[in-house]
Predicted model as a PDB file, atoms N, CA, C, CB and O in Angstrom, pLDDT in the B-factor column:
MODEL        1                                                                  
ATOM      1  N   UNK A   1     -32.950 -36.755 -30.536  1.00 62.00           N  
ATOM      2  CA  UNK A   1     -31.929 -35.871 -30.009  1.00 62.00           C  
ATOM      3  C   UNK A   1     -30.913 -36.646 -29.168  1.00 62.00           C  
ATOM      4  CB  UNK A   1     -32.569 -34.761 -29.179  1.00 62.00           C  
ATOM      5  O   UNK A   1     -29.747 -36.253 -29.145  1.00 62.00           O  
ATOM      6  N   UNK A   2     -31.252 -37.622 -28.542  1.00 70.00           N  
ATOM      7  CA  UNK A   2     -30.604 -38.415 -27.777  1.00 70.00           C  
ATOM      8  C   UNK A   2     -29.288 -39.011 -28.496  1.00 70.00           C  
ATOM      9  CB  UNK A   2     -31.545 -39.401 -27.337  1.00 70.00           C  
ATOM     10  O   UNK A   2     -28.135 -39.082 -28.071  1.00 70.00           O  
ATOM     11  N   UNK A   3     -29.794 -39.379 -29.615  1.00 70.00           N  
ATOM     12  CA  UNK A   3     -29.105 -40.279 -30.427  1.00 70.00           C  
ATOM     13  C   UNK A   3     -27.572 -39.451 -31.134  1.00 70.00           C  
ATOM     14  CB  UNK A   3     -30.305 -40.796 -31.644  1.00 70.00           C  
ATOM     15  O   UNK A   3     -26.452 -39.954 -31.228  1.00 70.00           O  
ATOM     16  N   UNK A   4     -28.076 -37.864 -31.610  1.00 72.00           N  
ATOM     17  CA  UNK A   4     -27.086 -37.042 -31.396  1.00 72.00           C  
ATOM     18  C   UNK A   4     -26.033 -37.183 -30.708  1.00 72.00           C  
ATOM     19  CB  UNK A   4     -27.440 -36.233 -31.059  1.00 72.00           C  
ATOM     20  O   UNK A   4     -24.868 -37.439 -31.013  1.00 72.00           O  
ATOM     21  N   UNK A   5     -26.881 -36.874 -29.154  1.00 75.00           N  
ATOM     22  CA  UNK A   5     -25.396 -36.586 -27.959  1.00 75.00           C  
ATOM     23  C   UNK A   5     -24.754 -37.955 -28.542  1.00 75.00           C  
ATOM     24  CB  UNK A   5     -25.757 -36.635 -25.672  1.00 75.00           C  
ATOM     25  O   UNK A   5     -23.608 -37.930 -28.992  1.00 75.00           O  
ATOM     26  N   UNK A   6     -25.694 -39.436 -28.523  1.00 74.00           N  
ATOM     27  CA  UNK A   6     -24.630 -40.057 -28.068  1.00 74.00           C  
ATOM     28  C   UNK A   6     -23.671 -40.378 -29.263  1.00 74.00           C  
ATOM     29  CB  UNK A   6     -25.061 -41.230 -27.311  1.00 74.00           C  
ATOM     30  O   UNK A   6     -22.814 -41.247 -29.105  1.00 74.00           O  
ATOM     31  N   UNK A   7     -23.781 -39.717 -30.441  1.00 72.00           N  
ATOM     32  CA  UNK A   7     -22.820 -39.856 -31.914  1.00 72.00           C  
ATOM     33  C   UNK A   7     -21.781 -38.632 -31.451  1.00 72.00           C  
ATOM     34  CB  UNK A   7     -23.849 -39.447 -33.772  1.00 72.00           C  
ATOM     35  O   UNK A   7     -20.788 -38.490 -32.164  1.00 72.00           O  
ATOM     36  N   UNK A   8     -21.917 -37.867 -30.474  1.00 74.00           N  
ATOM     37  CA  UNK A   8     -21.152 -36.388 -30.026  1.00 74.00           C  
ATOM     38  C   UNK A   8     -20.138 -37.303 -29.203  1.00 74.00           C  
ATOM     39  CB  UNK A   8     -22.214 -34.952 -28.933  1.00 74.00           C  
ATOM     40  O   UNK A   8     -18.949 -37.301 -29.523  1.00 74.00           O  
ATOM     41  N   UNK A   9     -20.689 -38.233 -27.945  1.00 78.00           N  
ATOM     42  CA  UNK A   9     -19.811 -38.952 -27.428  1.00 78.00           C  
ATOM     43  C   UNK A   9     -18.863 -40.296 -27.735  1.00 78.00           C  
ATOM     44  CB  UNK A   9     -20.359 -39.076 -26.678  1.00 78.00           C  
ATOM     45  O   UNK A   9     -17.826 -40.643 -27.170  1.00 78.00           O  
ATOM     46  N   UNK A  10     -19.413 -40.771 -28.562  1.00 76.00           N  
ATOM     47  CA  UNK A  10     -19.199 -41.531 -29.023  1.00 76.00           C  
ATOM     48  C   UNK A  10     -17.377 -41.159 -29.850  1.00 76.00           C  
ATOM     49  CB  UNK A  10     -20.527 -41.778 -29.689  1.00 76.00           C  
ATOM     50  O   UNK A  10     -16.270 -41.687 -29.743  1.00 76.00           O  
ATOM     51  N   UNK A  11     -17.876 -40.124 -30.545  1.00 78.00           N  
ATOM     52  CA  UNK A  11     -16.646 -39.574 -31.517  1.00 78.00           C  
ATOM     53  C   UNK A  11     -15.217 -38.677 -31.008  1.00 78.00           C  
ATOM     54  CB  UNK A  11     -17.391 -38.573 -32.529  1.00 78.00           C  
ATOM     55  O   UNK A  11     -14.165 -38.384 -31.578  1.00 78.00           O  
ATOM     56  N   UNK A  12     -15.945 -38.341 -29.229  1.00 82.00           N  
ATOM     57  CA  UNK A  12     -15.135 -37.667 -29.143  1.00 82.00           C  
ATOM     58  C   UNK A  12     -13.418 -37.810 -28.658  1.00 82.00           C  
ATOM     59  CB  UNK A  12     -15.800 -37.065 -28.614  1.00 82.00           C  
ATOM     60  O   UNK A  12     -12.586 -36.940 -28.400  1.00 82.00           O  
ATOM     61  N   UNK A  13     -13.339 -39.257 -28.670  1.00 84.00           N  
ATOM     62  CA  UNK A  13     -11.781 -39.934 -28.891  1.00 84.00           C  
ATOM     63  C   UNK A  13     -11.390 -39.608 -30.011  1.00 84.00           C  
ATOM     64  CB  UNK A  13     -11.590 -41.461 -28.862  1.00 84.00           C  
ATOM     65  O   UNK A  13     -10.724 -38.583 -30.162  1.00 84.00           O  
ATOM     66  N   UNK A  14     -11.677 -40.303 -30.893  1.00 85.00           N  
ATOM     67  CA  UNK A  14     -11.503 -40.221 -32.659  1.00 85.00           C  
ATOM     68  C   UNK A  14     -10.856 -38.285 -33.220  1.00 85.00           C  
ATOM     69  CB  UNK A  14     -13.719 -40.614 -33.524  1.00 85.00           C  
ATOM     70  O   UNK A  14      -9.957 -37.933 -33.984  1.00 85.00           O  
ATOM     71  N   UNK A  15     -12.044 -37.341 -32.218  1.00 85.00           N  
ATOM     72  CA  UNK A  15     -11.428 -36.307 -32.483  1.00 85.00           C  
ATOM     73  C   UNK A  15     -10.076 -35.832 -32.022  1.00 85.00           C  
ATOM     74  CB  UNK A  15     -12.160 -35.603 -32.239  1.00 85.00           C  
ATOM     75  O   UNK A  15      -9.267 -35.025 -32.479  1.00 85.00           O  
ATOM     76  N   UNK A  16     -10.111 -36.678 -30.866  1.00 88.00           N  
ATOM     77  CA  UNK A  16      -8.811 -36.090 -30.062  1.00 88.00           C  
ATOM     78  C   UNK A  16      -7.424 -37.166 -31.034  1.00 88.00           C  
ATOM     79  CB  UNK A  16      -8.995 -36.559 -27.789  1.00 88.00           C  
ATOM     80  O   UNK A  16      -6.283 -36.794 -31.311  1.00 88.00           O  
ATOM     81  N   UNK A  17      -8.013 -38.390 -31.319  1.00 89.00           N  
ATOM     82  CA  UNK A  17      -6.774 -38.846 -32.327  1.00 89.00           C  
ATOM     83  C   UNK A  17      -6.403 -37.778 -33.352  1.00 89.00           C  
ATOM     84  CB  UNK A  17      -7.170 -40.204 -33.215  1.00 89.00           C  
ATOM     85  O   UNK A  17      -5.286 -37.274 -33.468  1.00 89.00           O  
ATOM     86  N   UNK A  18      -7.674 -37.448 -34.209  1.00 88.00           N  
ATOM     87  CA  UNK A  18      -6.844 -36.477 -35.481  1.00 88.00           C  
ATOM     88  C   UNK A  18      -6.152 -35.398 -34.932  1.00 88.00           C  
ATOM     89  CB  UNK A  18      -7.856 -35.731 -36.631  1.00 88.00           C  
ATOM     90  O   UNK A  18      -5.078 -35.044 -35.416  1.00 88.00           O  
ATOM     91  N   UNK A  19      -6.695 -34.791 -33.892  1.00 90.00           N  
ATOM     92  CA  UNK A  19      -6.296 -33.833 -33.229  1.00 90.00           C  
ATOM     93  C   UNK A  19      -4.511 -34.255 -33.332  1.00 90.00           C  
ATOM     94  CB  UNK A  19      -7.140 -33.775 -31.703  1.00 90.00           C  
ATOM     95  O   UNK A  19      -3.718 -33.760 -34.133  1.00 90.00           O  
ATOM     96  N   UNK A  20      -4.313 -34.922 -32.655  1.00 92.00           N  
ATOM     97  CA  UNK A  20      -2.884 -35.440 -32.538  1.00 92.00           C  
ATOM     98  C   UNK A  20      -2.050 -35.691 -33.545  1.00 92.00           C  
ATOM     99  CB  UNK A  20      -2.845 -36.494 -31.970  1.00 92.00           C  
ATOM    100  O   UNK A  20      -0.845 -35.439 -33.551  1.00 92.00           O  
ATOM    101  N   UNK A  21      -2.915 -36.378 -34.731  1.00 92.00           N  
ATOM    102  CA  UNK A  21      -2.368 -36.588 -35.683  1.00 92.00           C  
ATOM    103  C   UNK A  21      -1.548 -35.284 -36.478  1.00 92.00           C  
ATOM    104  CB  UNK A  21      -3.322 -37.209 -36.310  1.00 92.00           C  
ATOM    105  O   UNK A  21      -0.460 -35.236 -37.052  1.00 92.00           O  
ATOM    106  N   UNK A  22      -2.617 -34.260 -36.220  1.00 92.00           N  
ATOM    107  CA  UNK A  22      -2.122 -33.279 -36.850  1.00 92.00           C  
ATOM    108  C   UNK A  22      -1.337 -32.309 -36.474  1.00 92.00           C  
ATOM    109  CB  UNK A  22      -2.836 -32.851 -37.242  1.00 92.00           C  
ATOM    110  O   UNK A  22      -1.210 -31.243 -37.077  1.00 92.00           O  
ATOM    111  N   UNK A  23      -0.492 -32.788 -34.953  1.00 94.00           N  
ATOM    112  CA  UNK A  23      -0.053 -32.303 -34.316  1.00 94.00           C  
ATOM    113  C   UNK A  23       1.412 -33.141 -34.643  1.00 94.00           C  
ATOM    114  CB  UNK A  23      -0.815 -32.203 -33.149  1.00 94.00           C  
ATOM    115  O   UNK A  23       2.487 -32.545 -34.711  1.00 94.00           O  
ATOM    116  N   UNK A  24       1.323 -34.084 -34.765  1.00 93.00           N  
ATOM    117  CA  UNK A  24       2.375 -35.280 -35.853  1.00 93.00           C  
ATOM    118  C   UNK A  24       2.819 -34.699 -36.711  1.00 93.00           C  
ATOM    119  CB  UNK A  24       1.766 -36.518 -36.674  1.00 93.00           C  
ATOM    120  O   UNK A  24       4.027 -34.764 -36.939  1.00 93.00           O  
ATOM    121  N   UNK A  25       1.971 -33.937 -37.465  1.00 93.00           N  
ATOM    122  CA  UNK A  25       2.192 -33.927 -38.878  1.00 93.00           C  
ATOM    123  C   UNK A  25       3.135 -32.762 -38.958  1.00 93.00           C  
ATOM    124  CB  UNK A  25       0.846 -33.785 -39.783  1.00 93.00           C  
ATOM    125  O   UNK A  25       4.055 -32.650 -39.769  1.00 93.00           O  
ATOM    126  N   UNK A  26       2.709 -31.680 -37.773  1.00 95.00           N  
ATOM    127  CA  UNK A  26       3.739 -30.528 -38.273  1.00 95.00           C  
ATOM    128  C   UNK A  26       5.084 -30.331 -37.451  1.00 95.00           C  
ATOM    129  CB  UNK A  26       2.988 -29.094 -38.217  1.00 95.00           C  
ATOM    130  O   UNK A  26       5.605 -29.272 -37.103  1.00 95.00           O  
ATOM    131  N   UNK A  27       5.678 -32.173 -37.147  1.00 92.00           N  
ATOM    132  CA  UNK A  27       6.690 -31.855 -36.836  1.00 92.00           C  
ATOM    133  C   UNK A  27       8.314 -32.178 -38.178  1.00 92.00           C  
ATOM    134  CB  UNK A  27       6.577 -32.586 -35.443  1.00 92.00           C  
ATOM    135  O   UNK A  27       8.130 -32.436 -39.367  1.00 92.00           O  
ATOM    136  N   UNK A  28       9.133 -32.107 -37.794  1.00 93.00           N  
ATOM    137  CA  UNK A  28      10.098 -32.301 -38.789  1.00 93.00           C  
ATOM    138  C   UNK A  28      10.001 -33.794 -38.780  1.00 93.00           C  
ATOM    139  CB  UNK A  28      11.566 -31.655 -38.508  1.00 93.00           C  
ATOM    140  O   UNK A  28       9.597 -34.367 -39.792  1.00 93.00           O  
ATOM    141  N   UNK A  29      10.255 -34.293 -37.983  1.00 93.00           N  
ATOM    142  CA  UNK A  29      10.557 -35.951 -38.482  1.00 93.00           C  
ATOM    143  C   UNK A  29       9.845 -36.738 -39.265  1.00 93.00           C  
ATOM    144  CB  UNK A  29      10.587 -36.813 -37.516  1.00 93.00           C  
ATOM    145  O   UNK A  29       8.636 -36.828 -39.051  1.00 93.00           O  
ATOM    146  N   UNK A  30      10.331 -37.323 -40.120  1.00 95.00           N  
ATOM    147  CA  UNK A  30       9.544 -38.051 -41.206  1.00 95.00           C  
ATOM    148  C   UNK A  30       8.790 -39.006 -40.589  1.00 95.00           C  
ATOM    149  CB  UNK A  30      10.372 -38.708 -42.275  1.00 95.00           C  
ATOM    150  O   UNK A  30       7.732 -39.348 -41.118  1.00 95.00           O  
ATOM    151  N   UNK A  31       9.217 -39.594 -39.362  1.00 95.00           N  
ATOM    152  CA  UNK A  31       8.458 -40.436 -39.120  1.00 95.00           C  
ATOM    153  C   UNK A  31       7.250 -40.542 -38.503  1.00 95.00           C  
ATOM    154  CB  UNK A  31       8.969 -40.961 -38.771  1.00 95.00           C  
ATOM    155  O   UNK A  31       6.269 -41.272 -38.646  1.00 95.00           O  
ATOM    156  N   UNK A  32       7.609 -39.463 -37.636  1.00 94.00           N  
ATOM    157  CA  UNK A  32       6.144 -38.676 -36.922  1.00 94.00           C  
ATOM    158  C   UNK A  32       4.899 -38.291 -37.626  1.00 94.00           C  
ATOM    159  CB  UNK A  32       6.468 -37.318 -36.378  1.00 94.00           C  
ATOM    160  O   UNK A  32       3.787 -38.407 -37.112  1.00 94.00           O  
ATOM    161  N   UNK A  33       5.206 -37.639 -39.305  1.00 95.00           N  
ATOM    162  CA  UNK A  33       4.910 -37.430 -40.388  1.00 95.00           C  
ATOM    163  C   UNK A  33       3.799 -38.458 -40.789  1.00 95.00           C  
ATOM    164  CB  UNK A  33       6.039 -37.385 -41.099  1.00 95.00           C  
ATOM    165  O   UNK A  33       2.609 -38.161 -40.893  1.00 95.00           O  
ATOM    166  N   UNK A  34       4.217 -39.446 -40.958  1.00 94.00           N  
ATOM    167  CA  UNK A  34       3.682 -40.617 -41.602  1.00 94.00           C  
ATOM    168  C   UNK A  34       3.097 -41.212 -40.503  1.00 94.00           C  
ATOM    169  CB  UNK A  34       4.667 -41.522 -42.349  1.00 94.00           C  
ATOM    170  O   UNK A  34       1.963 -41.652 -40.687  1.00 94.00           O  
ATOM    171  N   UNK A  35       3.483 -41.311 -39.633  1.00 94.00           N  
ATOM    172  CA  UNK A  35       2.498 -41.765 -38.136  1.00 94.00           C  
ATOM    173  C   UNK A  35       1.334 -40.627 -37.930  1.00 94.00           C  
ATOM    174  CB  UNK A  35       3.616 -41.740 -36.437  1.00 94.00           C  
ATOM    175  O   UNK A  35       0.181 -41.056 -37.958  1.00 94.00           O  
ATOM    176  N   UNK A  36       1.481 -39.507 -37.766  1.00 93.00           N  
ATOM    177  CA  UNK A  36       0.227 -38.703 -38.398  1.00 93.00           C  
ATOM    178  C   UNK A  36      -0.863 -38.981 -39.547  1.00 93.00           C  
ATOM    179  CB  UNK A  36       0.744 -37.658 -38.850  1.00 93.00           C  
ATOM    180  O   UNK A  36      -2.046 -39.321 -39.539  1.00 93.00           O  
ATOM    181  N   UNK A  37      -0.125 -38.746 -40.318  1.00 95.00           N  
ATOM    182  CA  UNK A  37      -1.090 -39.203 -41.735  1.00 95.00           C  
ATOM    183  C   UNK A  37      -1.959 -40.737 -41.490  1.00 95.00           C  
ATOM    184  CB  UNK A  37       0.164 -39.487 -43.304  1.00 95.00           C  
ATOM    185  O   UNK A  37      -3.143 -40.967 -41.739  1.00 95.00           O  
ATOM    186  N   UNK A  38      -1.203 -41.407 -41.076  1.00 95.00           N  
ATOM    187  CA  UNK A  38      -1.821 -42.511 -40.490  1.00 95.00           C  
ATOM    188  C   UNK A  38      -2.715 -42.755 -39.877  1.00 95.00           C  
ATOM    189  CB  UNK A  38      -1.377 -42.922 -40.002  1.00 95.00           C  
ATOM    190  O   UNK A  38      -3.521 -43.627 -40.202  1.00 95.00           O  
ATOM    191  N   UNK A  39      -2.810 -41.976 -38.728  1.00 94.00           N  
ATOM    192  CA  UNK A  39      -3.902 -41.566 -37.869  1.00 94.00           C  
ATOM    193  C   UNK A  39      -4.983 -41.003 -38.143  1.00 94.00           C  
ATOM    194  CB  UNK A  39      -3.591 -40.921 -37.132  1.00 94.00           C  
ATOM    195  O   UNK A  39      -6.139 -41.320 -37.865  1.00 94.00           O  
ATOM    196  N   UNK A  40      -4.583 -40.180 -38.683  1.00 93.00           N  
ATOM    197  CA  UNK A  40      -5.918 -39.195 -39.071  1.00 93.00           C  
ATOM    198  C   UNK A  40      -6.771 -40.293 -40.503  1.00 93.00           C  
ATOM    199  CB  UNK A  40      -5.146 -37.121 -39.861  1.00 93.00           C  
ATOM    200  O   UNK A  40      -7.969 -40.414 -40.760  1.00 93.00           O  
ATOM    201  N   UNK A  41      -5.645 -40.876 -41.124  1.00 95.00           N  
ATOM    202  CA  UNK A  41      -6.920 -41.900 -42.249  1.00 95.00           C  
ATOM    203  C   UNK A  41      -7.438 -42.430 -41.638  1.00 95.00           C  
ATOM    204  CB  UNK A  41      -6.653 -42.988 -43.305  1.00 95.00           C  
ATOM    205  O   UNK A  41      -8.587 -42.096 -41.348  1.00 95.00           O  
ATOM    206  N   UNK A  42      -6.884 -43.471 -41.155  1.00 94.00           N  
ATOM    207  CA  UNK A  42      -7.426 -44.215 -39.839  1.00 94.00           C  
ATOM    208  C   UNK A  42      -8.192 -43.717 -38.999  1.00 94.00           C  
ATOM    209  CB  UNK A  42      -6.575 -44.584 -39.057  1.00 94.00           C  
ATOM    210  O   UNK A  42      -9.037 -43.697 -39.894  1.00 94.00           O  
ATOM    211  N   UNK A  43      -8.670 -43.335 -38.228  1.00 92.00           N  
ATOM    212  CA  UNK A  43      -9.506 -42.656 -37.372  1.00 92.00           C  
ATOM    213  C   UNK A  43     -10.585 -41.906 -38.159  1.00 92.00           C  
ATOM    214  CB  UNK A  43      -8.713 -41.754 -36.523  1.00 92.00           C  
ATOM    215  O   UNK A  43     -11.706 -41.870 -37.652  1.00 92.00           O  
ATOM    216  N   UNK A  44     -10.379 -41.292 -39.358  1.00 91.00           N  
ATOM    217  CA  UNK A  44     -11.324 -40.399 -40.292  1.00 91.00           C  
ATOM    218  C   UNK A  44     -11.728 -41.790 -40.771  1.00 91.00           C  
ATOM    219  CB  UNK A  44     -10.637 -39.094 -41.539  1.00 91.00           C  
ATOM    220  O   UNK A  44     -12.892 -41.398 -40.841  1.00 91.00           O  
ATOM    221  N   UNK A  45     -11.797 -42.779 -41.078  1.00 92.00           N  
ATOM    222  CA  UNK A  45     -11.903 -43.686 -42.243  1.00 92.00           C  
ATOM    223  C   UNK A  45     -13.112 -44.656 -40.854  1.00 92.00           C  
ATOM    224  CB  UNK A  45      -9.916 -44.583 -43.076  1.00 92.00           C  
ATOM    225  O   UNK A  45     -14.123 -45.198 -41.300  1.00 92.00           O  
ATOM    226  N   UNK A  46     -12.941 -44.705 -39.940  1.00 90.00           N  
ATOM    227  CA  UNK A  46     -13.336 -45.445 -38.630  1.00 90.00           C  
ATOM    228  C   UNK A  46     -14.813 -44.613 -38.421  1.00 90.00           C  
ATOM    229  CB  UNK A  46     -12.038 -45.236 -37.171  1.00 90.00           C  
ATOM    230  O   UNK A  46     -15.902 -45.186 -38.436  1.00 90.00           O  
ATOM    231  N   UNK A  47     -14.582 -42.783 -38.174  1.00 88.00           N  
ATOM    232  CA  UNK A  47     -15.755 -42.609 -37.930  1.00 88.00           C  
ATOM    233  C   UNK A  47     -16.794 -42.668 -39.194  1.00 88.00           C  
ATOM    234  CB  UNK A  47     -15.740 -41.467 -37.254  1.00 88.00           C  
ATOM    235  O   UNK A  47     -17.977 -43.006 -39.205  1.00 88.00           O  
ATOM    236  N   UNK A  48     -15.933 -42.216 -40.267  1.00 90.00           N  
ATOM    237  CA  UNK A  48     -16.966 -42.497 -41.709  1.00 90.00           C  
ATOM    238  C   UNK A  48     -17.716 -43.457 -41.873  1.00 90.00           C  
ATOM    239  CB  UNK A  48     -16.367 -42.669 -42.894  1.00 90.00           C  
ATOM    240  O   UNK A  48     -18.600 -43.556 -42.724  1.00 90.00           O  
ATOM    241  N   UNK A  49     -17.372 -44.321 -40.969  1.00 90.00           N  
ATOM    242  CA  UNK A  49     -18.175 -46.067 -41.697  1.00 90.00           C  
ATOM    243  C   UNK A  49     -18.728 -46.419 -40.167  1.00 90.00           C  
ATOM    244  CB  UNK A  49     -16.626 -47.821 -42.540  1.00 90.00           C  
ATOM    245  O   UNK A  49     -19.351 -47.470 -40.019  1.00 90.00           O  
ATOM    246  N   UNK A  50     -18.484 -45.471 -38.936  1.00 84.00           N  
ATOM    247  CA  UNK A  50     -19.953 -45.309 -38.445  1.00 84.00           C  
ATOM    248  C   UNK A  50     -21.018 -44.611 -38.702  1.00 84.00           C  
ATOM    249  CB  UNK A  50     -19.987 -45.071 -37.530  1.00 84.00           C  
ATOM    250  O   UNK A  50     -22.164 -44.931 -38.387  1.00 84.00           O  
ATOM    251  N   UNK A  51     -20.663 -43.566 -39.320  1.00 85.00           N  
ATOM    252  CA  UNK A  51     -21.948 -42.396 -39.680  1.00 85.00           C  
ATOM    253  C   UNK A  51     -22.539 -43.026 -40.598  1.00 85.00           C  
ATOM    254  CB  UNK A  51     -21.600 -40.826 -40.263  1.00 85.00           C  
ATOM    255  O   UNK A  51     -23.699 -43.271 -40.269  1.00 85.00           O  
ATOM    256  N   UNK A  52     -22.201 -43.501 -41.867  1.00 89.00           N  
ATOM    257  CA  UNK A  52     -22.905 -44.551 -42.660  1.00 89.00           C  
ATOM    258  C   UNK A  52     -23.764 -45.628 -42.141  1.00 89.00           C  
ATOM    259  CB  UNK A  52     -22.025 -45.176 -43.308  1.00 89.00           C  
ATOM    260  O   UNK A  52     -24.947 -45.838 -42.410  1.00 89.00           O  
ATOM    261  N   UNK A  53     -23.000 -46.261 -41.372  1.00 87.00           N  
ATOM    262  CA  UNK A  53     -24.094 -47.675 -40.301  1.00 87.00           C  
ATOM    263  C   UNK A  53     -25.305 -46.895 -39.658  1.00 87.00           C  
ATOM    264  CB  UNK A  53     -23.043 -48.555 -38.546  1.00 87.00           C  
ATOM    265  O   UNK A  53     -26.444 -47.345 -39.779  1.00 87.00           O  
ATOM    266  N   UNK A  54     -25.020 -45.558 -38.874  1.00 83.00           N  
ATOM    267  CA  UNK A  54     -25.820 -45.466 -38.682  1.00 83.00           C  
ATOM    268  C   UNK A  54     -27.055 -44.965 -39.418  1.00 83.00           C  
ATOM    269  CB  UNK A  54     -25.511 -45.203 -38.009  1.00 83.00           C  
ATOM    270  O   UNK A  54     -28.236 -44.954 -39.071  1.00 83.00           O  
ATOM    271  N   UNK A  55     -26.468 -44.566 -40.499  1.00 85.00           N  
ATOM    272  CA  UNK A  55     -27.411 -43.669 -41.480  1.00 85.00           C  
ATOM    273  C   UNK A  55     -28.089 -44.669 -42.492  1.00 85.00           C  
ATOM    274  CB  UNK A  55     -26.480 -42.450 -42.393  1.00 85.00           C  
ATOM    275  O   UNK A  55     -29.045 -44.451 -43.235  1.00 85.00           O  
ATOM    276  N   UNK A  56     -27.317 -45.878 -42.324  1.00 89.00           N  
ATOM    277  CA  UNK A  56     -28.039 -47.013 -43.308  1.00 89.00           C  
ATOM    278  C   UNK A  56     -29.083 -47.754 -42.366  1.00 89.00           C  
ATOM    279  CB  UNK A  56     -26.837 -48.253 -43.999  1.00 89.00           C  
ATOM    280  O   UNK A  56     -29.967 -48.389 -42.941  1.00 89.00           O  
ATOM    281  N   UNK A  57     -29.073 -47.739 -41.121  1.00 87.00           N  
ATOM    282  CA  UNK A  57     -29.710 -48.505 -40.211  1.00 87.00           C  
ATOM    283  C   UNK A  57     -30.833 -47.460 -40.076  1.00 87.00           C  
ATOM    284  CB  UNK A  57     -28.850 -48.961 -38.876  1.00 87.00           C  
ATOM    285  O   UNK A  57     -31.956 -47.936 -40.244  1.00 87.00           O  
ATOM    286  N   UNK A  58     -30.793 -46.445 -39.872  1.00 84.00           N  
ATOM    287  CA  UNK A  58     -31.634 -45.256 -39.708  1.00 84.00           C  
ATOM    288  C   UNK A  58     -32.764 -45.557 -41.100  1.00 84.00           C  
ATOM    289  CB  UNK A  58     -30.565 -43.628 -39.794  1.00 84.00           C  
ATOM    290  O   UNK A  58     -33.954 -45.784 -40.877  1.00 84.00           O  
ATOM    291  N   UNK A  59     -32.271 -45.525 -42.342  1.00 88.00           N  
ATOM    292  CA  UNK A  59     -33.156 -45.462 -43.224  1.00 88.00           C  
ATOM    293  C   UNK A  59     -34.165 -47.020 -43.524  1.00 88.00           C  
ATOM    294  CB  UNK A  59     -32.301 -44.948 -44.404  1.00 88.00           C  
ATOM    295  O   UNK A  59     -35.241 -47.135 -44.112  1.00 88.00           O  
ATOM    296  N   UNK A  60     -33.192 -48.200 -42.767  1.00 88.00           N  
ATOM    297  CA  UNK A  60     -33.480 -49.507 -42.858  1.00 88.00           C  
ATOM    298  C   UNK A  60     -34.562 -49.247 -42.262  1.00 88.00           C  
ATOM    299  CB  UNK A  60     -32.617 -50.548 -42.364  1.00 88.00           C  
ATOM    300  O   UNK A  60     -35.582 -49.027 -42.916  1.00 88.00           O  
ATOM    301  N   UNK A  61     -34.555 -49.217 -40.789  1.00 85.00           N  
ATOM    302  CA  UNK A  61     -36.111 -49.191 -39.648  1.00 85.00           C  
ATOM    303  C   UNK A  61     -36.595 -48.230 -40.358  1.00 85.00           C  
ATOM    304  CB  UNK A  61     -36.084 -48.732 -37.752  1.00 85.00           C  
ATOM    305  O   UNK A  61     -37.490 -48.826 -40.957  1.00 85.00           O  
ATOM    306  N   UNK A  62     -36.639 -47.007 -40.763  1.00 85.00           N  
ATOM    307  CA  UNK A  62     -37.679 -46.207 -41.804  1.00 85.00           C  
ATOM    308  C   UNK A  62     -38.354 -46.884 -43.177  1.00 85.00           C  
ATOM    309  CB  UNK A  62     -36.854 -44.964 -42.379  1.00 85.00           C  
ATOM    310  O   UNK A  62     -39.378 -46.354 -43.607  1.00 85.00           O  
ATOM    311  N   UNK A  63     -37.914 -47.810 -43.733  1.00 82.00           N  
ATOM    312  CA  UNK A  63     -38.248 -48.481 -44.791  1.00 82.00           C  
ATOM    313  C   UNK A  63     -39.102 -49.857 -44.067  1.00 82.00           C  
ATOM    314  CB  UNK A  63     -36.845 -48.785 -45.717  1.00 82.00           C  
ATOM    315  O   UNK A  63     -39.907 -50.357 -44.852  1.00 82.00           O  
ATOM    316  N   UNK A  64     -39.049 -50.401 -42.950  1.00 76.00           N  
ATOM    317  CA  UNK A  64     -39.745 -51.470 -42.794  1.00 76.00           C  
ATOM    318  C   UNK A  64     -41.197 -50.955 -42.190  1.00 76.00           C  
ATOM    319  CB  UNK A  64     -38.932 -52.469 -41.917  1.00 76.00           C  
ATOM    320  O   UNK A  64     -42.263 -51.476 -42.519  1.00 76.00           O  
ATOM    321  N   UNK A  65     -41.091 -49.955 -41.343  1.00 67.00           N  
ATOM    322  CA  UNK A  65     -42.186 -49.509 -40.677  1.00 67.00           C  
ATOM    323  C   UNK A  65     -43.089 -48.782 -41.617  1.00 67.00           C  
ATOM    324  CB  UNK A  65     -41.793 -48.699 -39.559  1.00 67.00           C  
ATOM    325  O   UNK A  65     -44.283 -48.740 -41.321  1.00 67.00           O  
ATOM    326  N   UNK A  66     -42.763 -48.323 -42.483  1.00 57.00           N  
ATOM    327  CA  UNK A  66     -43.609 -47.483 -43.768  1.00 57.00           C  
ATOM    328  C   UNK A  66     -44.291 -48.150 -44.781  1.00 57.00           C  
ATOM    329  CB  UNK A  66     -42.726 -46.656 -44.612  1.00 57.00           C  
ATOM    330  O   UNK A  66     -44.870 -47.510 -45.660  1.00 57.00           O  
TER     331      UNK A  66                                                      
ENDMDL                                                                          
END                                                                             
């Protein structure tokens, strides 16, 4: 359970980036636009390939101890 909170804290920058991003996104300027979209891959693409590490590391120590 521990390990939870700390994937809750851990992420909770990352949320506040997309957050923003998508706050980018619905303005008129093109450029803001694309600086959005940016963000949110980026930042979505960042926490994805921690949840994986941890989920590959998770199953690693489950496979050696068994």
């Amino acid at each position: 359970m521990d390990r939870v909170f700390a994937l809750l804290r851990a992420f909770r920058f990352p949320v506040v980036y997309i957050i923003m991003g998508l706050y980018l996104i619905q303005k008129e300027d093109r450029l803001a636009k694309i600086i959005g979209y940016a963000n949110i891959i980026f930042w979505f693409g960042l926490m994805t390939t921690g949840v994986v590490k941890i989920i590959y590391d998770h199953i690693k120590k489950n496979k050696t101890t068994a």
